[in-house]
C-alpha positions in Angstrom: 100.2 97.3 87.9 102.2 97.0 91.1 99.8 97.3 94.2 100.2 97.3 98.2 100.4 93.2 98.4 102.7 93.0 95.8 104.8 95.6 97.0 104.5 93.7 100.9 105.9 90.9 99.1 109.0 92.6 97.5 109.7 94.5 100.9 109.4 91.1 102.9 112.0 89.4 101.0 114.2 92.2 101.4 113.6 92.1 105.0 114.6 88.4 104.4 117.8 89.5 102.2 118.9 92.2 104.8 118.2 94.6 102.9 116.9 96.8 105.4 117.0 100.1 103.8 115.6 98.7 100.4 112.6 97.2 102.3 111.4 100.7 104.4 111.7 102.2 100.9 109.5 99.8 99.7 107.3 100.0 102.6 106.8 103.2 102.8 105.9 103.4 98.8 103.6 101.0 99.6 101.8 102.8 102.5 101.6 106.0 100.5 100.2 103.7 97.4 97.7 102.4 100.0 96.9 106.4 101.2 96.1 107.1 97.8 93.7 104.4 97.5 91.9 105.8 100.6 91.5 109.1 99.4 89.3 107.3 95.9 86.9 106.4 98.3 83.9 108.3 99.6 82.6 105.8 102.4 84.3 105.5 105.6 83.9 101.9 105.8 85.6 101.6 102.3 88.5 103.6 103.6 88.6 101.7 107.3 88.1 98.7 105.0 91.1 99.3 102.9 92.9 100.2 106.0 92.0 96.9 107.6 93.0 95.0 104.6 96.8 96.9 104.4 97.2 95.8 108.4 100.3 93.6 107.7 101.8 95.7 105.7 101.9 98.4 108.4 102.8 95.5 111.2 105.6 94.3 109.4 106.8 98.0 108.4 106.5 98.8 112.0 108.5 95.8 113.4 111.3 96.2 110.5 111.9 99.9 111.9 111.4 98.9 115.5 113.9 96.0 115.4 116.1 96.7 112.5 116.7 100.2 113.1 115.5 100.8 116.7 113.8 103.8 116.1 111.0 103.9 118.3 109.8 107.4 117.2 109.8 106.5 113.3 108.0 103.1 113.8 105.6 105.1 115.9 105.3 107.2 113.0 103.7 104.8 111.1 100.9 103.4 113.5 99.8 107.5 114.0 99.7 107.5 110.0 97.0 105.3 109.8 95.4 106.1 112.9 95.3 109.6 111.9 93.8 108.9 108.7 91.4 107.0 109.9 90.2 109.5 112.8 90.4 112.4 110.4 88.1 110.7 107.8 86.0 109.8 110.2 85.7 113.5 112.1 84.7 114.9 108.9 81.8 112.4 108.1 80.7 113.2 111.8 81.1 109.7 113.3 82.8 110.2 116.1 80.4 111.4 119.4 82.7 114.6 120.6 82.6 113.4 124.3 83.2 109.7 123.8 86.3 110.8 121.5 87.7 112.7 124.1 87.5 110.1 126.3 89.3 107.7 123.8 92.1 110.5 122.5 93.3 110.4 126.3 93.0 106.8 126.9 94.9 106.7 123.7 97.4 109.2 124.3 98.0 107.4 127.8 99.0 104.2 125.9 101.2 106.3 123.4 103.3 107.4 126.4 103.8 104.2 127.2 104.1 102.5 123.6 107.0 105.2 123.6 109.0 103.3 126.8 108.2 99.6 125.5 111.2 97.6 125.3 110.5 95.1 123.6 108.2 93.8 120.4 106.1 91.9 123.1 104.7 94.7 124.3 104.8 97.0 121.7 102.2 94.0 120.1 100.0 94.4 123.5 100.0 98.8 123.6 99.1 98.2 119.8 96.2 96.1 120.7 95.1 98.0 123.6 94.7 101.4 121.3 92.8 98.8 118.8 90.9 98.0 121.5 89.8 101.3 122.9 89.6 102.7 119.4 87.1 99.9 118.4 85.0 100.2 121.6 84.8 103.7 121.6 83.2 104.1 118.1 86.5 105.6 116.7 86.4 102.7 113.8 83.2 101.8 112.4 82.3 98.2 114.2 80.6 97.0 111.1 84.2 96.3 109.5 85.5 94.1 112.2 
């Protein structure tokens, strides 16, 4: 059975190849493999664990897109795939405090605006980790997973 880490490794010796096209392909199969997996599982921790677990697959399709194709919009794409996944499973458990989240979702979509003008992978790597950061202290991802 071909599965998300397998499927990382094909799509990073693409990258390695050049075979730029071939690898999003291949990323992006294996982000909607790893979608389907989330959707088998009841528990929000599974799916924020599974999530978790598929991080470098989504970091390396990200920086393929943002540097090989400098598409700023697509690679943003796929960080507000997962982040919406996540957010949506987690509204409809009823784990995220309505005032708190509105706090984050404009902290949030502050950093978006600016994740939009980065320039460079540098700082596209410090927005990322700020929205981790605010998501994580604002009780949008469960803080027994990390």
């Amino acid at each position: 059975m071909v599965g998300p880490r397998r499927l990382l490794t094909v799509a990073v010796l693409d990258v390695k190849q050049g075979k730029y096209e071939e690898a999003n392909r291949v990323f992006d199969r294996a982000s909607a493999f790893v979608d389907a997996l989330i959707g088998d599982y009841s528990s929000v921790l599974e799916k924020t664990a599974v999530i978790r677990a598929s991080s470098e697959l989504y970091t390396q399709h990200f920086s393929l897109v943002a540097d090989r194709f400098n598409d700023p919009a697509r690679a943003y794409s796929i960080i507000e795939q997962v982040r919406g996944r996540v957010t949506t499973d987690l509204l409809m458990a009823g784990a995220v405090a309505p005032e708190q989240a509105k706090k984050d979702q404009r902290a949030i979509s502050e950093l978006r605006l600016k994740l939009a003008g980065a320039r460079s992978t540098s700082e596209v790597r410090q927005i990322r980790d700020q929205i981790f950061l605010v998501e994580q202290a604002g009780g949008l991802l469960p803080r027994s997973v990390f």
